[in-house]
Backbone bond lengths (Angstrom), bond angles and torsions (degrees), N, CA, C in turn:
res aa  C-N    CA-C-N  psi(-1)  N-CA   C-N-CA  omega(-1)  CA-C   N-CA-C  phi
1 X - - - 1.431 - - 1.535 109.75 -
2 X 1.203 127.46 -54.05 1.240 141.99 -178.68 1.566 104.58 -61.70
3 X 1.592 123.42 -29.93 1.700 109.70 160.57 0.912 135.42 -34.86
4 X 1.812 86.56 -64.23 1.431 129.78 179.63 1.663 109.34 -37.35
5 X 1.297 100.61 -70.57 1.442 100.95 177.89 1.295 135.24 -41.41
6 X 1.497 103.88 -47.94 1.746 127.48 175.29 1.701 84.30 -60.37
7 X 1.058 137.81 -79.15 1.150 139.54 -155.57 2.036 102.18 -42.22
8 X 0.958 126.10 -63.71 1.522 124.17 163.72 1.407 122.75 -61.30
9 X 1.469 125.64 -34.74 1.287 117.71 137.54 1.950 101.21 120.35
10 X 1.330 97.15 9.57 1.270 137.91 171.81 1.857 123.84 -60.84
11 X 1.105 92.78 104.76 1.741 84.85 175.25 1.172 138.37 -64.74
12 X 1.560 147.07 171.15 1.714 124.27 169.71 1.620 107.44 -77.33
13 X 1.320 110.93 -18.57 1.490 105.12 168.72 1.972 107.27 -61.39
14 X 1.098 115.91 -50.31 1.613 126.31 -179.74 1.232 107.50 -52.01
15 X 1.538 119.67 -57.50 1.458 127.52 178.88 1.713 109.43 -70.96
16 X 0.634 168.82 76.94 1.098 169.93 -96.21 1.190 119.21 83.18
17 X 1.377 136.71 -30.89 1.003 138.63 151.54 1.637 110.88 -57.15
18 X 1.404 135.68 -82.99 1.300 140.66 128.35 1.278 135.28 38.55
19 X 1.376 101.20 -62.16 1.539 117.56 -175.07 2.010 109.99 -121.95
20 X 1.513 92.11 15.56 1.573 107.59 178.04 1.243 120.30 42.86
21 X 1.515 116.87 58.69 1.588 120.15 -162.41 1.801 92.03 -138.09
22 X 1.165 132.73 162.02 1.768 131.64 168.58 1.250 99.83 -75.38
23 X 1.776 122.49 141.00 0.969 134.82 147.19 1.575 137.41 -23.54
24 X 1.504 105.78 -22.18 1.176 122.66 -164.12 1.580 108.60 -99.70
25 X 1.377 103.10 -25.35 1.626 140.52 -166.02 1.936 86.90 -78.55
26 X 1.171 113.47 -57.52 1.540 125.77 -154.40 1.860 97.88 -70.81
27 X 1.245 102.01 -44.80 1.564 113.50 -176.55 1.305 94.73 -77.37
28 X 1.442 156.09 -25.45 1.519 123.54 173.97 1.465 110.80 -98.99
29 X 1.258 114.39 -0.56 1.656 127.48 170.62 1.906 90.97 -67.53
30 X 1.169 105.65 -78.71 1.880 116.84 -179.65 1.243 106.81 -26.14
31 X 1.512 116.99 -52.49 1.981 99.69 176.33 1.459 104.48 -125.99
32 X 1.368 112.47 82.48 1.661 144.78 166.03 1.788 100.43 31.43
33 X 1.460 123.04 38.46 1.256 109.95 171.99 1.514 128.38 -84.36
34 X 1.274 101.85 -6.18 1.727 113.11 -168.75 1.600 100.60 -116.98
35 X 0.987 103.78 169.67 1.596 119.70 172.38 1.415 101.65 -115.18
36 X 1.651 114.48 126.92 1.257 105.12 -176.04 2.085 121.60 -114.93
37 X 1.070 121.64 152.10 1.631 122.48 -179.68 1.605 100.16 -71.80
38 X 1.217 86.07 166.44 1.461 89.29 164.07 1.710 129.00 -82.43
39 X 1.572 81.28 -24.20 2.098 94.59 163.77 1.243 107.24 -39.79
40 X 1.402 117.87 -72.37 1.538 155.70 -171.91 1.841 93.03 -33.76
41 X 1.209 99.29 -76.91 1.642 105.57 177.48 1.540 123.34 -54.33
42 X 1.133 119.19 -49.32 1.170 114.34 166.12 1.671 119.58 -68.53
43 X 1.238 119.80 -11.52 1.660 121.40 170.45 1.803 89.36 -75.79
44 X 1.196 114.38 -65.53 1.815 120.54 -158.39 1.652 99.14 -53.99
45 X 1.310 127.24 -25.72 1.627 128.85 -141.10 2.001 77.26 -89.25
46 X 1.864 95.96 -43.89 1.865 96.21 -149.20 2.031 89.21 -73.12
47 X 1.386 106.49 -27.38 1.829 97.75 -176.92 1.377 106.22 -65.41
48 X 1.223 105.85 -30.31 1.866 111.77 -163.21 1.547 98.59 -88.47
49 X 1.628 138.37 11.27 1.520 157.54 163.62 1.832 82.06 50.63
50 X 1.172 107.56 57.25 1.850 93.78 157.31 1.622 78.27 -157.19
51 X 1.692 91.58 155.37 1.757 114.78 171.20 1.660 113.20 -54.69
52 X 1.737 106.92 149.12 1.262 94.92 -176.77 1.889 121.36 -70.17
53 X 1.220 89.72 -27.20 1.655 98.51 166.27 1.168 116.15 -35.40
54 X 1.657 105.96 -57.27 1.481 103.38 -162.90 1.674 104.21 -69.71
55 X 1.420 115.52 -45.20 1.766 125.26 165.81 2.151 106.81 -12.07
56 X 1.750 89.12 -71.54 1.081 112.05 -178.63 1.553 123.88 -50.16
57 X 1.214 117.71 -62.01 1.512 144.25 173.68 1.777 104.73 -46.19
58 X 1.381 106.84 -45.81 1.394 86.85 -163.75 1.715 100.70 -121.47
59 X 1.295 109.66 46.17 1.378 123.78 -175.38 1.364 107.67 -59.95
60 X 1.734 114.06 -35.42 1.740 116.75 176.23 1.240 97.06 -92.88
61 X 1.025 143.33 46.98 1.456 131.16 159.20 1.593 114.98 -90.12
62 X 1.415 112.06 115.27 1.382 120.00 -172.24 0.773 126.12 -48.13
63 X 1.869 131.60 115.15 1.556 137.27 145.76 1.757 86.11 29.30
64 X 1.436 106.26 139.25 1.871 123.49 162.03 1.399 122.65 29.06
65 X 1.580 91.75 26.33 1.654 76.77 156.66 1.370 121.65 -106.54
66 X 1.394 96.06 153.75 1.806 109.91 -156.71 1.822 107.25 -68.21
67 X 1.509 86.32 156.71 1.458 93.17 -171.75 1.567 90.22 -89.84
68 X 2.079 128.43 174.54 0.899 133.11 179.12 2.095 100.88 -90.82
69 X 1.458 106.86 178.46 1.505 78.74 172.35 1.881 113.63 -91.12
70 X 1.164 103.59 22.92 1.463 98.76 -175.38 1.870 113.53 -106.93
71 X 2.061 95.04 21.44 1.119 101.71 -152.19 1.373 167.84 37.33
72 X 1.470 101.32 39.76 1.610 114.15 -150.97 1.875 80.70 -133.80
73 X 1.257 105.89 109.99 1.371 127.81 -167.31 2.119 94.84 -55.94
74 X 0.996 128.60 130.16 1.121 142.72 -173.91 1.360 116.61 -67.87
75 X 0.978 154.59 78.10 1.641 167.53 166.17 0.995 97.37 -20.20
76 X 1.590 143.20 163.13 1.663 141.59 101.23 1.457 101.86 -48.89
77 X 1.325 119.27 -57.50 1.481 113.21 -166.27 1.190 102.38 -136.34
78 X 1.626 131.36 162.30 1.581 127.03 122.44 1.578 126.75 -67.20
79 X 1.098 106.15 99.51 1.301 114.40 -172.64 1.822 97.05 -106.03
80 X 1.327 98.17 152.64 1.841 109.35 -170.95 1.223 112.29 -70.81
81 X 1.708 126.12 154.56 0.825 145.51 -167.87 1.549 123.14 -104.97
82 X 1.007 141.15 67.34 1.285 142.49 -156.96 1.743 113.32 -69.27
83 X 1.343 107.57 95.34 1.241 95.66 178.22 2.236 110.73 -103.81
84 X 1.523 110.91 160.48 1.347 105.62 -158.59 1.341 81.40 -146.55
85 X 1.599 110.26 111.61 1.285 142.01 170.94 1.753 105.70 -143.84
86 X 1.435 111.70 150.43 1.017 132.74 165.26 1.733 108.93 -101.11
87 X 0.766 103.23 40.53 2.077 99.86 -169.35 1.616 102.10 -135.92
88 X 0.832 140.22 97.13 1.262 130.62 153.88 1.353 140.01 -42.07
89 X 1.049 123.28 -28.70 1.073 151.95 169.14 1.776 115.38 -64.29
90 X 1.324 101.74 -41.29 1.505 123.80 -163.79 1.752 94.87 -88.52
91 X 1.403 104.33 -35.59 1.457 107.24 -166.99 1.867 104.26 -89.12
92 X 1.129 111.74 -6.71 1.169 90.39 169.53 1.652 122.00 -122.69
93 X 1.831 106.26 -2.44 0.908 108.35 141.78 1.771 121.20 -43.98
94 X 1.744 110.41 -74.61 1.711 102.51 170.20 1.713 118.18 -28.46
95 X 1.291 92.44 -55.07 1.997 79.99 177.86 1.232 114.67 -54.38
96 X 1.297 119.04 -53.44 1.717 103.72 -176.91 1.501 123.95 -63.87
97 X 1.610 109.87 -7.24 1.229 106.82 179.67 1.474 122.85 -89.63
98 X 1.498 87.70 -28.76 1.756 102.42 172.05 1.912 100.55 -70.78
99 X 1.248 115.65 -53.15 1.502 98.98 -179.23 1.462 111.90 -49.79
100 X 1.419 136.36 -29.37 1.368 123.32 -155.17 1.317 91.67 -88.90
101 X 1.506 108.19 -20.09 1.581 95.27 -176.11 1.536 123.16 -94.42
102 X 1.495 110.24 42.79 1.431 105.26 -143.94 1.591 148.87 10.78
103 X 1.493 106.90 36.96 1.503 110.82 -171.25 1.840 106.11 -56.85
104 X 1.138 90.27 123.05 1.640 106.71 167.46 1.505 107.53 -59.56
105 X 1.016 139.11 -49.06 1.554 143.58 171.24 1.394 121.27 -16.80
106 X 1.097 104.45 146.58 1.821 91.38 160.73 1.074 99.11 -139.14
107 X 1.474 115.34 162.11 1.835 122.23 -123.65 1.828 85.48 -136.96
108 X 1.399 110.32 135.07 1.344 112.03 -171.50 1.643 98.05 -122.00
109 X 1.032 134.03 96.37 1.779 127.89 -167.58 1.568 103.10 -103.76
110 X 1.418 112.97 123.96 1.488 133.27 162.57 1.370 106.86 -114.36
111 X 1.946 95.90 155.32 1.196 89.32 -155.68 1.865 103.68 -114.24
112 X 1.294 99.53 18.02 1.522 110.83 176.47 1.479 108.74 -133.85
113 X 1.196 112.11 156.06 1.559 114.23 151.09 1.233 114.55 -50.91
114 X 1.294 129.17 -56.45 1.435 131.08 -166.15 1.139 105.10 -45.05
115 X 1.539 113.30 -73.72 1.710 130.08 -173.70 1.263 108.23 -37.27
116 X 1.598 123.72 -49.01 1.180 120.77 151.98 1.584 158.44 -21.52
117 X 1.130 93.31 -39.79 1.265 129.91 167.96 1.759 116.78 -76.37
118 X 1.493 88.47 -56.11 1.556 107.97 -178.85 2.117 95.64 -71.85
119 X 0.981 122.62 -12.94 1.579 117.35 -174.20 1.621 94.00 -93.45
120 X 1.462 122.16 -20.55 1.384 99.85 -165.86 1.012 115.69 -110.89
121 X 1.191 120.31 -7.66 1.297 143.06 -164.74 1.827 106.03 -109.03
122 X 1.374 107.92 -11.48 1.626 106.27 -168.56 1.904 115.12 61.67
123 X 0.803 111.84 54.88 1.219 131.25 -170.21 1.630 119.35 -116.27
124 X 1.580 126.16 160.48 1.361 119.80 145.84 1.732 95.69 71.99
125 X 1.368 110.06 -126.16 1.490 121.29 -162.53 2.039 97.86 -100.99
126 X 1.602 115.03 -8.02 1.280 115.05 155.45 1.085 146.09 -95.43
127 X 1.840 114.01 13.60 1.010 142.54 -169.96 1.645 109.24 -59.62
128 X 1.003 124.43 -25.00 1.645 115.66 -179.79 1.547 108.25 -90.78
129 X 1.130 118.10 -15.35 1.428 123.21 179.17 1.754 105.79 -96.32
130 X 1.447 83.58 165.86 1.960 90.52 -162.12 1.504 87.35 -79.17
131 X 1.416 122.26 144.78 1.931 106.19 147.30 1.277 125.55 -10.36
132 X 0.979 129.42 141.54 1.457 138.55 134.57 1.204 135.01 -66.59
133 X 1.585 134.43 139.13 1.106 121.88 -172.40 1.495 93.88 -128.21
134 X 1.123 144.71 89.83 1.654 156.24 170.18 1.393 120.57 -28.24
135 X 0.919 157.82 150.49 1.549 130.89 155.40 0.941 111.20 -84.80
136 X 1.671 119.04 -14.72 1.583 123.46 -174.80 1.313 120.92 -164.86
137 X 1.297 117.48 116.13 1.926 125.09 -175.53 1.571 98.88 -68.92
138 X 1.437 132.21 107.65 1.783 112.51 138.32 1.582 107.39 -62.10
139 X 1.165 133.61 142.88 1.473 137.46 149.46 1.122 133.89 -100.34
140 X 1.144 147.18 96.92 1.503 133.13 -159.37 2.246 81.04 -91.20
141 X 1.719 104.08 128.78 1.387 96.18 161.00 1.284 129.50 -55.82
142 X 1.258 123.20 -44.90 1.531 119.28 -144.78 2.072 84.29 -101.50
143 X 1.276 111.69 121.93 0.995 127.42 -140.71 1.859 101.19 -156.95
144 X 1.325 103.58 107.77 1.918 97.47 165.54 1.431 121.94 -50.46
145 X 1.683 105.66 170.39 1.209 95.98 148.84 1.768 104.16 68.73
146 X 1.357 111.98 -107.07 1.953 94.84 154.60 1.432 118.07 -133.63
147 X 0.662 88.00 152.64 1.792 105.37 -174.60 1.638 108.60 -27.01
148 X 1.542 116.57 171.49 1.161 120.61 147.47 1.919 116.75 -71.05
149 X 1.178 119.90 -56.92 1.369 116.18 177.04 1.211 107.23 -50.95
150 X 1.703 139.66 -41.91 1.561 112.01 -158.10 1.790 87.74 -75.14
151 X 1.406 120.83 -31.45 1.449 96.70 -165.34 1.291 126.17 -74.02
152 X 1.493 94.31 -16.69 1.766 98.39 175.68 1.780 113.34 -72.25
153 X 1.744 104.15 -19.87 1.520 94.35 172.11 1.349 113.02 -82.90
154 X 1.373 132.41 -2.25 1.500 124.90 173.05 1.516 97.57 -77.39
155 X 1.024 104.89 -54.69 1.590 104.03 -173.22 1.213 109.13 -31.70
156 X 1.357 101.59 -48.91 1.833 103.36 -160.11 1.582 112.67 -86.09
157 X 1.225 102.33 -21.92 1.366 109.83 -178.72 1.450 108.36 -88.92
158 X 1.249 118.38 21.40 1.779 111.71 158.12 1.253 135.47 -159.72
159 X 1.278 120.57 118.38 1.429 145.63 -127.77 1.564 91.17 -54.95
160 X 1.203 133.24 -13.83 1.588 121.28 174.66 1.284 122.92 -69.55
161 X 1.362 113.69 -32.74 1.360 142.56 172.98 1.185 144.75 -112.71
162 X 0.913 115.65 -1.91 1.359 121.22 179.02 1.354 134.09 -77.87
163 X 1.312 100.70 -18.31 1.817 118.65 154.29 1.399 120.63 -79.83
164 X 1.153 135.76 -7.47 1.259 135.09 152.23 1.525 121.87 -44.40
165 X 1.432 131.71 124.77 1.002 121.37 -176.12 2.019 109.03 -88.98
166 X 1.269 84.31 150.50 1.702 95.52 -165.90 1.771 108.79 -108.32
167 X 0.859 132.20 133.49 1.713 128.44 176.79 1.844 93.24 -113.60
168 X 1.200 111.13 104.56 1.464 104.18 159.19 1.380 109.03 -66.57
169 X 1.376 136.55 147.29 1.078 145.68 172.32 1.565 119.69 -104.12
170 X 0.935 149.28 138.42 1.896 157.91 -168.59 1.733 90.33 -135.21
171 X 1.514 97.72 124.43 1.492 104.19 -178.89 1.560 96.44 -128.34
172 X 1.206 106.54 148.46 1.449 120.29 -163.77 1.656 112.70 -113.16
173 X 0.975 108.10 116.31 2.276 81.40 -172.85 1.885 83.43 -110.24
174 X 1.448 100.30 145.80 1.094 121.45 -178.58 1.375 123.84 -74.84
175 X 1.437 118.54 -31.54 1.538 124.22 150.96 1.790 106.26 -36.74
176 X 1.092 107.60 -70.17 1.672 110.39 -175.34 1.598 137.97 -33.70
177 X 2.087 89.20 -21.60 1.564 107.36 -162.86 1.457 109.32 -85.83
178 X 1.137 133.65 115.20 1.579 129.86 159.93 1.600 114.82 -45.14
């Protein structure tokens, strides 16, 4: 995101303005302090004039690397997206959102932390398959079995993974809202 910006030349005061979010909001998004909606992303994706897919998709794309001129930030690869929800509902909402957004990705959904763990690690019921290496964790926190936080500390706590970038996710159900 923060390329992105440099690349248009745009401040987090501008972007935030933009994508109708607080300044303050935009700067703990830039170094992974917030958990973000998908509102949120799709406001930052439409200020930052590229699809949220692409936002999403190329979230590990290294510090300065150049955009193409057709603005669609340049991959090494599409590499899969591992998202880890227990919701069905939630998970195929994400699919339809990634299709509308044409994400090139293909989307690997577990429905625990554990399994999770066991998918990335080649483990459990993924034991014949090599690890996975994601280009990008969605996390929904609230998570059976174990939490969203303990799994995000395995992640981080081992040198295979821990550079993977992670999007905690906050899901909102609309029954709930006053």
């Amino acid at each position: 995101m923060r390329a992105r910006r440099h690349e248009l030349g745009i401040t987090q005061e501008e972007l935030a303005w933009r994508a109708d979010l607080h300044r303050t909001y935009v700067a703990d998004v830039e170094r992974g302090a917030r958990n973000v909606t998908l509102w949120t992303i799709a406001n930052l994706a439409k200020a930052l004039q590229i699809t949220a897919g692409n936002l999403l998709s190329h979230a590990a794309t290294p510090p300065g690397m150049a955009l193409r001129n057709d603005d669609a930030w340049a991959p090494d690869e599409a590499r899969e997206i591992l998202l880890v929800d227990h919701s069905s509902t939630v998970a195929v909402t994400m699919e339809r959102a990634f299709e509308r957004a044409k994400l090139a990705n293909p989307i690997k959904i577990v429905r625990d932390g554990e399994t999770g763990l066991d998918y990335l690690f080649g483990t459990g019921r993924y034991a014949k398959r090599k690890p996975a290496r994601p280009q990008l964790i969605l996390l929904v926190l609230d998570l059976p079995r174990m939490s969203g936080r303990e799994f995000l500390l395995r992640v981080r706590g081992d040198e295979r993974t821990r550079d993977i970038p992670v999007v905690p996710l906050t899901v909102s159900h609309p029954s709930r809202c006053h």
